[in-house]
N, C-alpha and C positions, 0 to 999 in steps of 0.2 A: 739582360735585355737592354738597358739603357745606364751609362753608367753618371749622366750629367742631366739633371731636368731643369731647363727652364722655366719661370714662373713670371705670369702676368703678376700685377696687383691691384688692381681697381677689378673689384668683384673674383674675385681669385683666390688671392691670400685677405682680402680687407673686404668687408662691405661697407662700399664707401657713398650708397648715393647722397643720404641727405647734405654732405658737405658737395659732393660733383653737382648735385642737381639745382643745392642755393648757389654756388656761386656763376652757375648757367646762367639763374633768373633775372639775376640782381645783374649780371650783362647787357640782358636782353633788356631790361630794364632803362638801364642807358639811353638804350634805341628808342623807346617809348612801347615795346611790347613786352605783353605781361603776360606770362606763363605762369601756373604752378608747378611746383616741381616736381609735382607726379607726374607731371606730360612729359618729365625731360630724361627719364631714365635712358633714351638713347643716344644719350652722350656719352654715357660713362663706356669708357673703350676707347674709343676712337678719339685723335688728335681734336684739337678743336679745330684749327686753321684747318681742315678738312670734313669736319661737320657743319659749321658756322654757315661757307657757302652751300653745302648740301642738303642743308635744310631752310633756311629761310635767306638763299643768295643773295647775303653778303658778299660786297666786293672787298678786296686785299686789304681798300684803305679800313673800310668795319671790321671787317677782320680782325687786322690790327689792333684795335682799337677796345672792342668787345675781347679779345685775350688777354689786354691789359688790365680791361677790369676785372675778369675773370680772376687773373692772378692777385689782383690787391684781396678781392674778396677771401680768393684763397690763402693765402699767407697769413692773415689775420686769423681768421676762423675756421675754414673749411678744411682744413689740415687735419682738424683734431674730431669732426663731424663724422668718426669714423669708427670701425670697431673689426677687429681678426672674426672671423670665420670662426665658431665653434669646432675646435677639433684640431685646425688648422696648426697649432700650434705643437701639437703632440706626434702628427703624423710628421712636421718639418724635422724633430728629434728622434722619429725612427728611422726617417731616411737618412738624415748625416752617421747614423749609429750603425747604417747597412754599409754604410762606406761610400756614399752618395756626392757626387759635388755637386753643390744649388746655386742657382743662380736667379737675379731678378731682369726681367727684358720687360719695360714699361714705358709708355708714351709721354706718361708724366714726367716732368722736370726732375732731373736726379736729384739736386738738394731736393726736391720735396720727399723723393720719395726713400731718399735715406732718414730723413726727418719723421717719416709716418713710422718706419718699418724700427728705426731705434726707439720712437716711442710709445711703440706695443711690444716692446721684447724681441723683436722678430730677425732685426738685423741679425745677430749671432750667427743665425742658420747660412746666410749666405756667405759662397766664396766673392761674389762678386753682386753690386747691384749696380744694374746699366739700365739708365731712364735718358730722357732728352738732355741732349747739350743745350746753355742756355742762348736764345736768339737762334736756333738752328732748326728751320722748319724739316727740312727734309729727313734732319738727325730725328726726327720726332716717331717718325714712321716706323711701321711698325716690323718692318725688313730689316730698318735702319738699326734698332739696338738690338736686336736678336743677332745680326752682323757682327756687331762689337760685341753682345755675349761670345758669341762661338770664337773671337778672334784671342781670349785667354783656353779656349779649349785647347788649340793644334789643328795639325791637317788634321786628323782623323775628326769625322762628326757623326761617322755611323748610330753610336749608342749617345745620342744626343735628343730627346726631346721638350716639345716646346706646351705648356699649360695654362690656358687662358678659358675666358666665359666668352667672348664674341669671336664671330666671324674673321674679324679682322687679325685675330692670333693664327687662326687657322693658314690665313692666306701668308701675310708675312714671314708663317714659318717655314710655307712652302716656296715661296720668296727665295727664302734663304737658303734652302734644301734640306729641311729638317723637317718630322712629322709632328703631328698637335693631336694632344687630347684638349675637344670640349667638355668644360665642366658645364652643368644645368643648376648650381645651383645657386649662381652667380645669374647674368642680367642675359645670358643669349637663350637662344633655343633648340631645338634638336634639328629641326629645317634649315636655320643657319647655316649650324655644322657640316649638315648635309652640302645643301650645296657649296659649300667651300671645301669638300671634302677631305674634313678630319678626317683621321685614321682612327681615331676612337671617341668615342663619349660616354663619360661620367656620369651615373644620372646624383648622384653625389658624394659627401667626401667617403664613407666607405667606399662606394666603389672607384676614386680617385686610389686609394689608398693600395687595394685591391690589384689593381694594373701598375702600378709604379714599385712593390715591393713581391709581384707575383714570383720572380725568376730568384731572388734571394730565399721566399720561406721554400722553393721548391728545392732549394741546395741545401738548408741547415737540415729538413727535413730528408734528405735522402743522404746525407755524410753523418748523420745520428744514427740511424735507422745501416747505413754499410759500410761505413766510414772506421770502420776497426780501425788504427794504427794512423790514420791522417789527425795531424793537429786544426780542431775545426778552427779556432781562431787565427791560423797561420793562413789558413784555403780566404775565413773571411775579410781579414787585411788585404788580400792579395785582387779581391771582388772577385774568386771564383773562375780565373781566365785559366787556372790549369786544371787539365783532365781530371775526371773523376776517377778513372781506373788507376787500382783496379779494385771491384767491388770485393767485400769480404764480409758477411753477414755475420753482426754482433753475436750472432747463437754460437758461431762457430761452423754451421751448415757446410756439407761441400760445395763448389760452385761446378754445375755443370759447365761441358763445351761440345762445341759442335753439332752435330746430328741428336744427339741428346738434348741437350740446350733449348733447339728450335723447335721438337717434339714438346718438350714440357711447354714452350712457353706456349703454343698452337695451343694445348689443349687446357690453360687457362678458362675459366669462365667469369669475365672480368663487361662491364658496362664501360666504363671510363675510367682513365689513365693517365699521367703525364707522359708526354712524351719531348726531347729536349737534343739537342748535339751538345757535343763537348764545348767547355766552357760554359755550360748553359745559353747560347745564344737561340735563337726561333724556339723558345718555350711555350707550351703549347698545350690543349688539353684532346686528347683524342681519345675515340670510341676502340673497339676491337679491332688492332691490326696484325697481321701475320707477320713470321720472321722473313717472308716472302718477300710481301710490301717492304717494311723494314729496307731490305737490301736493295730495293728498286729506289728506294729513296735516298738511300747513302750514296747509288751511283749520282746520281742528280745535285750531289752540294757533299764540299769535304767535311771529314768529319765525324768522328762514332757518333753514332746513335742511342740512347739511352729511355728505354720505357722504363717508369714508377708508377705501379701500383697506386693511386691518390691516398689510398691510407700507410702505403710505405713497409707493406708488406712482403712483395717481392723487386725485385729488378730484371730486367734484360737488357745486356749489351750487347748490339752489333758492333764491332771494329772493322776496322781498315785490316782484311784478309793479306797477308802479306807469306803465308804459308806456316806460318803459327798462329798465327792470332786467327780469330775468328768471332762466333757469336758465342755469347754467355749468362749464364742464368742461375740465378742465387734467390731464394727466399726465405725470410724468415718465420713459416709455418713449422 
C-alpha cells in the first residue's frame, strides 16, 4: 500500500502542548494578554505567523515580534516540555523493520525539531527530517516541507502518505498530492478531518498501526501460509513489488485450475476475506465475491487478483488469461 509515510510531530509522534502552549502564553504576554494555556491548545499545528493573525489579528509587525518571543521561550525551555506518544516508538521500529522509509514534514523549525526527535531517541527512525527553514515564512507551510519531503522521494509518490493530528496536514498533503491519515489521538478531531477530507482516520495508535502495516502482515501471512519454495526474506527486502505466483500450498495439496478452480472457490462458505492485486497494491477486505465478480474487476485495472481466506486457509487466483493461465485455487484443508 504505501511504501514512505510521512509524519507530522507536534501531537503526532510528541505530545507536545504544555511546551507549545507555555511558549504561546508568555508571547501573548508580551502583548499584555493573558491566556492560560489550556485555551491555547489550537496552536499546536499550525505555523504561528498563521495563527497569530487568525486568532487574535495581529499585524506582520506583532507577528513578528510575538514569534520572536515565542522562539526565545522555546529554545530555552519549551523544547524539552515534551514527551513521545506511548507506543509511538515501537510501532516507528516495526515499520523501518517492514522495510518502510520515514520521514518527518513539520512546521516547526528543523533545528528544533531534529533537537526534540534526537532527544527522545526518535531521530534513528527517520530517513529524513524536514521542518521550517529558518526566516522562511512560507517554507513554514504546511505544503511547503511535505514538498521537500517528497522531493528525496522521486517522481514516483503514489505509495506516499502523509500522518498528522490536524486539519492542516490533511490539507497540505493534498496540496501536495499525497493522501493523510488523521490521528485522534493527538489535538484534532474527527470533523476536522472530515471536512478537509482525509482519506482515513485513526482513532488511535493501534489503529494507526493497523492501516500503515495492513498490506505487509497480509503478504507474510499468505507467503507462510503458500509460499512453498519463495524466500520470505528475499520477497520482504524487495517490499513485496513481485508476484505472488505461483501459489503452492505448505500441505502439498493440489492446485486446481479453470472451471474447477472457480467451482470450488463459488462454493466456499466464507464471511470475509482479503482480497488484493499483485504486488499487494489496493489491499482490501471484502465480503463474499464470485470468480465472476473477480474477472469483472480484473478487467477494470491490471493485474492478478488474489483472494485470502483472513485465517489463510485457502487462496484464489485470478490471472491475466492469456490462453494458459487462468483462475486458481489451493487450500490448506
Amino acid at each position: 500500500m504505501w511504501k514512505t509515510i510521512l509524519f507530522d510531530l507536534d501531537g503526532t509522534l510528541t505530545d507536545s502542548a504544555p511546551g507549545i502552549t507555555n511558549a504561546v502564553a508568555h508571547a501573548l504576554a508580551h502583548f499584555g494578554i493573558h491566556e492560560e494555556p489550556r485555551n491555547l491548545l489550537k496552536f499546536i499545528g499550525p505555523p504561528l505567523n498563521e495563527s497569530l493573525p487568525e486568532f487574535y489579528d495581529f499585524t506582520p509587525e506583532q507577528t513578528a515580534e510575538a514569534v520572536r518571543v515565542f522562539r526565545e521561550y522555546f529554545v530555552e525551555k519549551g523544547w524539552c516540555e515534551n514527551a513521545p506518544y506511548p507506543g509511538i516508538g515501537k510501532l516507528l521500529q516495526d515499520l523501518r523493520a517492514a522495510g518502510l522509509r520515514l520521514m518527518v514534514a513539520t512546521s516547526k523549525p528543523e533545528v528544533q525539531a531534529v533537537r526534540i526527535l534526537n532527544h527522545f531517541g526518535l531521530a534513528e527512525y527517520f530517513d529524513r527530517i524536514c521542518g521550517a527553514p529558518a526566516g522562511n515564512e512560507d517554507g513554514a507551510r504546511k505544503s511547503s516541507v511535505i514538498r521537500r519531503a517528497l522531493s528525496y522521494v522521486g517522481n514516483d509518490t503514489s505509495s506516499v502518505v502523509m500522518v498528522g493530528d490536524r486539519w492542516h496536514d490533511a490539507v497540505g498533503a493534498h496540496e501536495a498530492g499525497v493522501p493523510c491519515i488523521g490521528v485522534l489521538y493527538g489535538y484534532g478531531n474527527r470533523k476536522e478531518f472530515e471536512d478537509a477530507s482525509a482519506e482515513f482516520v485513526a482513532e488511535d495508535m493501534a489503529a494507526l498501526r493497523e492501516l500503515l502495516l495492513f498490506d505487509v502482515k497480509l503478504a507474510e501471512g499468505w507467503l507462510k501460509a503458500f509460499g512453498a519454495g519463495l524466500d520470505l526474506e528475499r520477497v520482504r527486502d524487495n517490499c513485496y513489488r513481485g508476484c505472488l505466483w505461483p501459489p503452492r500450498p505448505r500441505n502439498g495439496a493440489p492446485v486446481l485450475e479453470g472451471e474447477e478452480a472457480r467451482r470450488a472457490f463459488d462454493a466456499l462458505e466464507y464471511d470475509t476475506a482479503y482480497i488484493f492485486r499483485e504486488g499487494i497494491a489496493q489491499a482490501g477486505v471484502t465480503g463474499k465475491v464470485s470468480a465472476a465478480e473477480l474477472k469483472r474487476r480484473q478487467r477494470r485495472g491490471a493485474g492478478d487478483i488474489y483472494v485470502v481466506d483472513k485465517d489463510f486457509r485457502w487462496t484464489y487466483v485470478h490471472t491475466h488469461e492469456d490462453g494458459w493461465m487462468g483462475p486458481y485455487f489451493c487450500s490448506l484443508d
